[in-house]
C-alpha positions as CSV (number, residue, x, y, z in Angstrom):
1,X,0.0,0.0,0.0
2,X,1.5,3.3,-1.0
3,X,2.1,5.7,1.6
4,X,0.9,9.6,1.0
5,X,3.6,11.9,-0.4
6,X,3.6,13.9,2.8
7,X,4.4,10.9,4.7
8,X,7.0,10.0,2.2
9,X,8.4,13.8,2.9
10,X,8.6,13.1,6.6
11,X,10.3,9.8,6.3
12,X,13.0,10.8,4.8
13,X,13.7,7.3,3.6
14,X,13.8,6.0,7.2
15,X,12.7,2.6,7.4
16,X,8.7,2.2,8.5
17,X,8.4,-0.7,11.9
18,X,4.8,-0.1,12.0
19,X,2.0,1.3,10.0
20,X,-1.4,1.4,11.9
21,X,-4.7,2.8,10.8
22,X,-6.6,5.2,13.3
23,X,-10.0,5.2,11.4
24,X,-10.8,6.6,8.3
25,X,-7.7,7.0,6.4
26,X,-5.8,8.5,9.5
27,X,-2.3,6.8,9.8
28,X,0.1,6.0,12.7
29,X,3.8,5.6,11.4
30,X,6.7,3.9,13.8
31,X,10.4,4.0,13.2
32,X,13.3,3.2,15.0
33,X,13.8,7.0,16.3
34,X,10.2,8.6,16.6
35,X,6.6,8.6,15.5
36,X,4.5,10.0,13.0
37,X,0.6,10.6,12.9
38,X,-0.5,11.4,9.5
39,X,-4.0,13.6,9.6
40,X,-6.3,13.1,6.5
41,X,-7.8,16.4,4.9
42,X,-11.7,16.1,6.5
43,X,-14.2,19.0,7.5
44,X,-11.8,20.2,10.3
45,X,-8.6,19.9,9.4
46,X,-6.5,19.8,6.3
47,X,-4.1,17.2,6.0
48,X,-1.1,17.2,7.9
49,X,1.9,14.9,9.9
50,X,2.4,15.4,13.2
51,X,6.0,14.4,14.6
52,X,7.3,12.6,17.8
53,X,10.6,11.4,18.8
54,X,11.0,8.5,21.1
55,X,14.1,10.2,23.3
56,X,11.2,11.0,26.0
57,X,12.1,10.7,29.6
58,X,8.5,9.6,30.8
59,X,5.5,8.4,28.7
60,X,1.9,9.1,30.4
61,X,-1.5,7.9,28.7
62,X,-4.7,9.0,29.3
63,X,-7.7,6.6,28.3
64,X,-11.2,7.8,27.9
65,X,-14.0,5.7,26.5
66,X,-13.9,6.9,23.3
67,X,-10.7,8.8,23.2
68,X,-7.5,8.9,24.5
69,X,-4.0,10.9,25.0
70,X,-0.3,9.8,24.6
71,X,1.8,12.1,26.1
72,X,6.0,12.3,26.0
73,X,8.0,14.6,28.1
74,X,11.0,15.4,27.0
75,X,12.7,17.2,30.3
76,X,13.7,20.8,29.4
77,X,12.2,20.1,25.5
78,X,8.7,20.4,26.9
79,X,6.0,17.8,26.1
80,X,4.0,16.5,22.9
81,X,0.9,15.0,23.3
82,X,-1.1,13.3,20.5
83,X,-4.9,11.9,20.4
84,X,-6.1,8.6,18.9
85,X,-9.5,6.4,19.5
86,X,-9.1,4.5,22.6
87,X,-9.6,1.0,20.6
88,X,-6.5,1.6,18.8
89,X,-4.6,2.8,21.7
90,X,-2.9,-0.7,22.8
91,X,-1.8,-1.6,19.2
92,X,0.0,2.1,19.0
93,X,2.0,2.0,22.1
94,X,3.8,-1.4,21.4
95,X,6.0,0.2,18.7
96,X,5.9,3.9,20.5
97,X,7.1,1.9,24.0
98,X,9.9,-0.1,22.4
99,X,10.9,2.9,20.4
100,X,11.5,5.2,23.7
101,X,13.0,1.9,25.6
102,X,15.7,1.0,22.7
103,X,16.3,5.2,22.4
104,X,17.2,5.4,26.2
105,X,19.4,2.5,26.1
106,X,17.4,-0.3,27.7
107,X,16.7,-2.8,24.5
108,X,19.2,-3.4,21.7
109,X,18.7,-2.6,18.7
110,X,17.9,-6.0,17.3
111,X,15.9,-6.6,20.4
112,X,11.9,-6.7,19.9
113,X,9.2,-6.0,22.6
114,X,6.8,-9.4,22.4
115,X,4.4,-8.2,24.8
116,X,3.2,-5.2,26.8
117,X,0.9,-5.1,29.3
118,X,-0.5,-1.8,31.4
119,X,-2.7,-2.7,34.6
120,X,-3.5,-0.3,37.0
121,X,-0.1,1.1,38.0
122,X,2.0,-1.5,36.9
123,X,3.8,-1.7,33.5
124,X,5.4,-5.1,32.6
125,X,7.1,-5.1,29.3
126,X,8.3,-8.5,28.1
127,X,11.4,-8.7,25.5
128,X,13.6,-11.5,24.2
129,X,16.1,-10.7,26.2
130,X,14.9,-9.5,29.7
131,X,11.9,-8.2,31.4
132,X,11.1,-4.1,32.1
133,X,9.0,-3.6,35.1
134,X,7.6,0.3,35.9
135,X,5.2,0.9,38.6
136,X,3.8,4.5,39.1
137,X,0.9,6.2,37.6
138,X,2.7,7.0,34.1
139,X,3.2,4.3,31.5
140,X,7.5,4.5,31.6
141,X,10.1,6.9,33.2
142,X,13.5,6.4,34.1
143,X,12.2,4.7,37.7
144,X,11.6,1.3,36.3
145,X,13.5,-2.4,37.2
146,X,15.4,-4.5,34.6
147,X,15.5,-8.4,35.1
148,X,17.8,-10.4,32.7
149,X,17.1,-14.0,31.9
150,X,20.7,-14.8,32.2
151,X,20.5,-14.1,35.8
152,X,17.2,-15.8,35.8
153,X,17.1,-18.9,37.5
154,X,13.7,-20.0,38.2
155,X,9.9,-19.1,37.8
156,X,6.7,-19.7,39.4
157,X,3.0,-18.4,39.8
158,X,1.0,-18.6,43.4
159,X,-2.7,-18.8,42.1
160,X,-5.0,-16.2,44.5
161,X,-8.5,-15.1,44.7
162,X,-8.3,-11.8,43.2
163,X,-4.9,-11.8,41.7
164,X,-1.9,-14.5,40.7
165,X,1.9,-13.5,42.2
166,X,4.5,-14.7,39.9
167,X,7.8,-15.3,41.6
168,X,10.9,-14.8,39.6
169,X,14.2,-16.0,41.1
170,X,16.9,-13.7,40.1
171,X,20.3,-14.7,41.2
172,X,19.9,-15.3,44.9
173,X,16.7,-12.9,45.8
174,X,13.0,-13.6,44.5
175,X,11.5,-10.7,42.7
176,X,7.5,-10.5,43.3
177,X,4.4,-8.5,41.3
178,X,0.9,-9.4,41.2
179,X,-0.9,-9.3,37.7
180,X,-5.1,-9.7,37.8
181,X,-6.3,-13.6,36.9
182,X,-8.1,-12.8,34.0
183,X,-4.3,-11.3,32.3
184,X,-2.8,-14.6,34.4
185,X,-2.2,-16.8,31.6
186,X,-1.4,-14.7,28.5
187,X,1.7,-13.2,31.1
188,X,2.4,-16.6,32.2
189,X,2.5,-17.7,28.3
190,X,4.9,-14.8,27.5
191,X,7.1,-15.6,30.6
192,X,7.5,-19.0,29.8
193,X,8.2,-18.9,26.3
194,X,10.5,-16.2,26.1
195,X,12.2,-17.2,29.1
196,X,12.9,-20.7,28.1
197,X,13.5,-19.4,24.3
198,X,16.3,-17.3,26.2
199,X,17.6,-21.2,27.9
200,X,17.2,-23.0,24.8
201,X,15.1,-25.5,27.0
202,X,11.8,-27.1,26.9
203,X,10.5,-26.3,30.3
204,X,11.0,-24.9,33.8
205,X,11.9,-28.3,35.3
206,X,14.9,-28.4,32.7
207,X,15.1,-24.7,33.3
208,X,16.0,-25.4,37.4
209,X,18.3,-28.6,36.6
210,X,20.7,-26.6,34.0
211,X,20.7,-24.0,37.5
212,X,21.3,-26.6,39.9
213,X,25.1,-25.8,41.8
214,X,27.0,-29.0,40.6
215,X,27.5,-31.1,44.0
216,X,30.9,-31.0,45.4
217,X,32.7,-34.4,46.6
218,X,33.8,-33.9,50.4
219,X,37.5,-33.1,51.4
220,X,39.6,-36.1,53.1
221,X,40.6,-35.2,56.2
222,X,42.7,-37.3,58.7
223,X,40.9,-38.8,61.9
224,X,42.3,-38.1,65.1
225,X,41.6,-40.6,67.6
226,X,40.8,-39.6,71.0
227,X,40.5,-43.4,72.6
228,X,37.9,-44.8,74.9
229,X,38.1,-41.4,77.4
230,X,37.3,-41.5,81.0
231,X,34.8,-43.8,82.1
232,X,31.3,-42.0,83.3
233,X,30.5,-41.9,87.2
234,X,28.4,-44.5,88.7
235,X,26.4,-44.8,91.5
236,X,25.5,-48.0,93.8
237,X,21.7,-48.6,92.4
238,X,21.1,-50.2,95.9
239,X,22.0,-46.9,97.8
240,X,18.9,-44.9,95.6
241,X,16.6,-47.7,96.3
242,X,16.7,-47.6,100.5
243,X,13.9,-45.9,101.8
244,X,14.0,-42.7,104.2
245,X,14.0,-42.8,108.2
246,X,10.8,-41.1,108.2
247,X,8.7,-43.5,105.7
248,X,7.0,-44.9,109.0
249,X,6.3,-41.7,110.1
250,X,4.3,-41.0,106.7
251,X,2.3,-44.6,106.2
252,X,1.0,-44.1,110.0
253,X,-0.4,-39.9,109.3
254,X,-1.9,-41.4,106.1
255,X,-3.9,-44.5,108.2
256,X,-5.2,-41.5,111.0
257,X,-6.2,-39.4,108.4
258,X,-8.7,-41.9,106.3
259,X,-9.8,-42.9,109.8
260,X,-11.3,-39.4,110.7
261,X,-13.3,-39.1,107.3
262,X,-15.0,-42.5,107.8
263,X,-16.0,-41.1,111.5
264,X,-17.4,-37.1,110.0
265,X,-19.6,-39.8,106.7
266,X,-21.5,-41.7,109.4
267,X,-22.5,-38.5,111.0
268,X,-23.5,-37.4,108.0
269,X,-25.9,-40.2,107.4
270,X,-27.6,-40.5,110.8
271,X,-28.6,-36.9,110.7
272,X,-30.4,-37.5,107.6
273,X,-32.4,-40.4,108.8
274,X,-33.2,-38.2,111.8
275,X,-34.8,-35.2,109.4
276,X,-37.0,-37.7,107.4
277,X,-40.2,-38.3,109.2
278,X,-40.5,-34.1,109.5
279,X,-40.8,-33.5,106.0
280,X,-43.4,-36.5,105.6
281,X,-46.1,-35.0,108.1
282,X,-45.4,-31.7,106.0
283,X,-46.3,-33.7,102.7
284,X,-49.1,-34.8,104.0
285,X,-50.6,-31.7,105.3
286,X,-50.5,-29.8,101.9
287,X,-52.3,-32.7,100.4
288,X,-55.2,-32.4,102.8
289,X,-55.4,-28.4,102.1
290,X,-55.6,-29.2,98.4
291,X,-58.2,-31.5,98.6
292,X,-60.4,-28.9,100.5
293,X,-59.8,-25.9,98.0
294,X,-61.3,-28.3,95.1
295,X,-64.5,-29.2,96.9
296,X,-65.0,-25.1,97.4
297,X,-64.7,-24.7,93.8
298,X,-66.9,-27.3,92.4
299,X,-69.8,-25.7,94.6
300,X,-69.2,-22.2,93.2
301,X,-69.6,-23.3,89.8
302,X,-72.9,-25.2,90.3
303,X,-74.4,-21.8,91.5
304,X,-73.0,-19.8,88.5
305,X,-75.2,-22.5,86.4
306,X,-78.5,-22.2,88.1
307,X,-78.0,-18.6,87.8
308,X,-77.7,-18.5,84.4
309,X,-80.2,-20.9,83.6
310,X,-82.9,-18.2,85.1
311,X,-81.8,-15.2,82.9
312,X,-82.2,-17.1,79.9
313,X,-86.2,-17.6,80.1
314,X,-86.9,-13.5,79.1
315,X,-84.4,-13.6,76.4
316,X,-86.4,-16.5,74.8
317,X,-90.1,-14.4,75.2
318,X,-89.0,-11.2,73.2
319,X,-87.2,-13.0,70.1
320,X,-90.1,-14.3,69.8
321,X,-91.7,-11.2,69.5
322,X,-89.2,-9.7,67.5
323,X,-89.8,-12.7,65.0
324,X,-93.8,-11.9,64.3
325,X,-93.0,-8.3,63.6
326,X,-91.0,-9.1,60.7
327,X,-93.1,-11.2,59.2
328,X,-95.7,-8.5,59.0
329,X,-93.5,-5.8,57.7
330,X,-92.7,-8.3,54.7
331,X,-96.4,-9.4,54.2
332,X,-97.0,-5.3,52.9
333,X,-96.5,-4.8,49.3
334,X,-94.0,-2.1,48.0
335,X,-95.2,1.4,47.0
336,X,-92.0,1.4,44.3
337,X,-93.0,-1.9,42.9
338,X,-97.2,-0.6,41.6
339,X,-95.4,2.3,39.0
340,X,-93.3,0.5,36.5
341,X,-95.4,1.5,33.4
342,X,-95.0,5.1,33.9
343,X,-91.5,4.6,33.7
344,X,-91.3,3.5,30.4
345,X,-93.7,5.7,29.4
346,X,-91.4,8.9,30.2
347,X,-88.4,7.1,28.2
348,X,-90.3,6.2,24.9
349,X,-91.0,10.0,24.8
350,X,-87.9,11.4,25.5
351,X,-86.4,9.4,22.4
352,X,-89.1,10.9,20.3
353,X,-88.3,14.5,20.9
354,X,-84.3,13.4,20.5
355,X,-85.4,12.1,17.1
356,X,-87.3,15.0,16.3
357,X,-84.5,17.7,16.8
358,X,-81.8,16.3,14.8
359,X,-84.4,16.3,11.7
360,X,-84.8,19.8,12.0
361,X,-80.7,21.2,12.5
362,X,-80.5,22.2,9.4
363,X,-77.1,19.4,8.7
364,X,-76.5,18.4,5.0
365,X,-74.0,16.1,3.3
366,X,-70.8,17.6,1.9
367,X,-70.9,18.2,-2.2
368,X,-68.7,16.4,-4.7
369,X,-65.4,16.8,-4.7
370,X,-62.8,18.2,-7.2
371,X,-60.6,14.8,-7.9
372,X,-58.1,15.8,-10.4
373,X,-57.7,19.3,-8.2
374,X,-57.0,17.0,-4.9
375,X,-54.3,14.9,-6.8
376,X,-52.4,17.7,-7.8
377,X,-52.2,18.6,-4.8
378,X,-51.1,15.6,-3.6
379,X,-48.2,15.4,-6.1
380,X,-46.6,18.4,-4.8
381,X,-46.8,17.9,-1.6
382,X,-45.0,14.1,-2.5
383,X,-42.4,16.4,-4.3
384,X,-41.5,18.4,-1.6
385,X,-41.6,15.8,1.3
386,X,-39.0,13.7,-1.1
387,X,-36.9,16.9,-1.2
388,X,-36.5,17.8,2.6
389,X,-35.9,14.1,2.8
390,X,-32.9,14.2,0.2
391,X,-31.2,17.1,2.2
392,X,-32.0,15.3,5.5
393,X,-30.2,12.6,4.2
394,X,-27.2,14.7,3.3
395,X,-27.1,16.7,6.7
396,X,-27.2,13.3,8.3
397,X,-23.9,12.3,6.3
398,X,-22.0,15.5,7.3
399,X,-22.7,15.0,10.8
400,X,-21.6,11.3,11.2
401,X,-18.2,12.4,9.0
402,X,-17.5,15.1,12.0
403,X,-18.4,13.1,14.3
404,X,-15.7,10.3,13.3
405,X,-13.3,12.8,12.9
406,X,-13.7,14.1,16.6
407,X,-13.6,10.8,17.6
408,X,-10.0,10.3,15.8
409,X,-8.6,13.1,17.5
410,X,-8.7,15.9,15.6
């Protein structure tokens, strides 16, 4: 694809790493030394290349949802900042990064970045030859860490709940960052296959046995002989087994002592037989008072009964009463029920005079009407409608080309 003659201006016959479109026929161009945008003529712009070496001391990037900003600070040169859609945004800094890391010295020239990835505050950049690390808020500065596989001796990843730690062993010290789990296992692939690329092996096992220190066979040394040595002191085991002087003493304390607390148990015992025939007579007094307290209350409720039974002979007289009267009122005829053909007299006349005023309005029926006047008419007002519809359509095409064009950056 041929490149725009004010592209081929810029170049300068430099050689092109990457060619990216940004939508539309917007360009990004990446060589070994800087960056070019090229610009498309559109409604708010002309067309135009827009510059930026890669000798920046810090790269920041803002993202939007639709749009976002690279920015490179070049110390005491000011900053540059340039604006591309956000979905195009991770494809354009792989060449930009590896441009500003092989213009500060960090990559060599033949060296290639194979992956980048950007989590929250934690860049990891991932080369043939080594491994760039930059934590802080902006994508790269001079603040980063550099890990060679030729000092790297072993690697390995600690699953988690939220995030995976991977653990690379770098000489003698272990070197930790956490990366989230859903990124896990394309870091992991790009570890391990660049890493073991690097060894010229076939996994990490082989990977920690070319690392293994070589075992080294023990010096000979002459043995000095001591001899036997002094024997150990011994005692006579018949001396430790005699008993004490006092052991009598003991055994005869211990027999008065077991003596006394058989004497204080039987007392015990006799004074509970003695309290025993007190508390029956007391049993057998509250069982007499109970007895009496039911008789009193089956008497009081044979009175309530009787009592009851004589208020309920008046009650029975005036239903009865109350019945009869009902009756009656329900035996007379209602006074609403003798008029129901006067009723429809009054409606049958009411419709008549309805019937009778709408006869005499005065409404009539609307004339003939002018056909070939109507579709004339008609016709024009097709014409016209067609018309505002063709410069609808043409407004609608202007706005969606400025809108893409704002959303490119310009």
């Amino acid at each position: 694809m041929s490149q725009p003659q004010i592209v081929q201006s810029a170049l300068g016959g430099e050689a092109v790493v990457t060619r990216l479109g940004l939508g539309g026929e917007d360009e990004l161009y990446a060589t070994p030394t800087r960056t070019l945008v090229y610009r498309a003529e559109g409604l708010l712009s002309d067309e135009s290349v827009e510059e930026y070496p890669h000798d920046a001391e810090r790269v920041t990037v803002s993202e939007g949802r639709r749009k976002s900003k690279v920015t490179l600070e070049y110390g005491l040169d000011g900053s540059e900042t340039f604006a591309l859609p956000s979905k195009y945004l991770d494809r354009a800094l792989h060449p930009l990064v590896e441009g500003v890391l092989k213009a500060n010295g960090i990559l060599k020239e033949e060296e290639s970045v194979e992956r980048l990835f950007r989590f929250s505050e934690l860049t990891l950049v991932v080369a043939g030859t080594r491994v760039v690390r930059h934590i802080g808020s902006s994508l790269w500065d001079e603040d980063y860490e550099e890990y060679r596989y030729e000092d790297v001796t072993d690697l390995t990843f600690e699953d988690g709940s939220v995030a995976t730690s991977v653990v690379m062993t770098v000489g003698d010290r272990q070197e930790r960052f956490k990366t989230p789990n859903e990124d896990a296992r394309a870091v992991r692939e790009a570890l391990e296959s660049t890493l073991l690329d690097y060894w010229g092996v076939a996994s990490l096992e082989e990977l920690r046995a070319a690392n293994e220190p070589e075992d080294e066979e023990p010096a000979e040394t002459d043995e000095v002989s001591f001899g036997d040595g002094p024997d150990p002191l011994s005692a006579n085991p018949a001396e430790l087994s005699d008993e004490p002087k006092n052991a009598t003493r003991d055994a005869e304390s211990e027999t008065e002592t077991e003596s006394e607390s058989s004497h204080a148990a039987g007392q015990q015992t006799a004074e509970v037989r003695t309290e025993e025939p007190g508390t029956a007579e007391s049993q057998a007094a509250e069982t007499t008072t109970a007895d009496a307290d039911a008789t009193n209350e089956q008497t009081a409720e044979a009175s309530a009964e009787a009592s009851a039974g004589a208020n309920a002979a008046p009650s029975a007289g005036r239903s009865a009463s109350e019945t009869e009267s009902a009756s009656d009122e329900r035996s007379e005829p209602s006074a609403a029920d003798a008029r129901p053909e006067e009723g429809d007299a009054r409606k049958a006349k009411e419709g008549a005079n309805a019937d009778a005023g709408f006869e005499n309005s005065g409404f009539e029926s609307a004339g003939p009407v002018a056909e070939d006047a109507l579709a004339d008419e008609v016709a024009a007002l097709r014409e016209t409608v067609e018309a505002q519809g063709e410069e609808i359509r043409r407004q609608q095409e202007l706005i969606e080309q400025l809108i893409e064009e704002l959303r490119r950056g310009r």
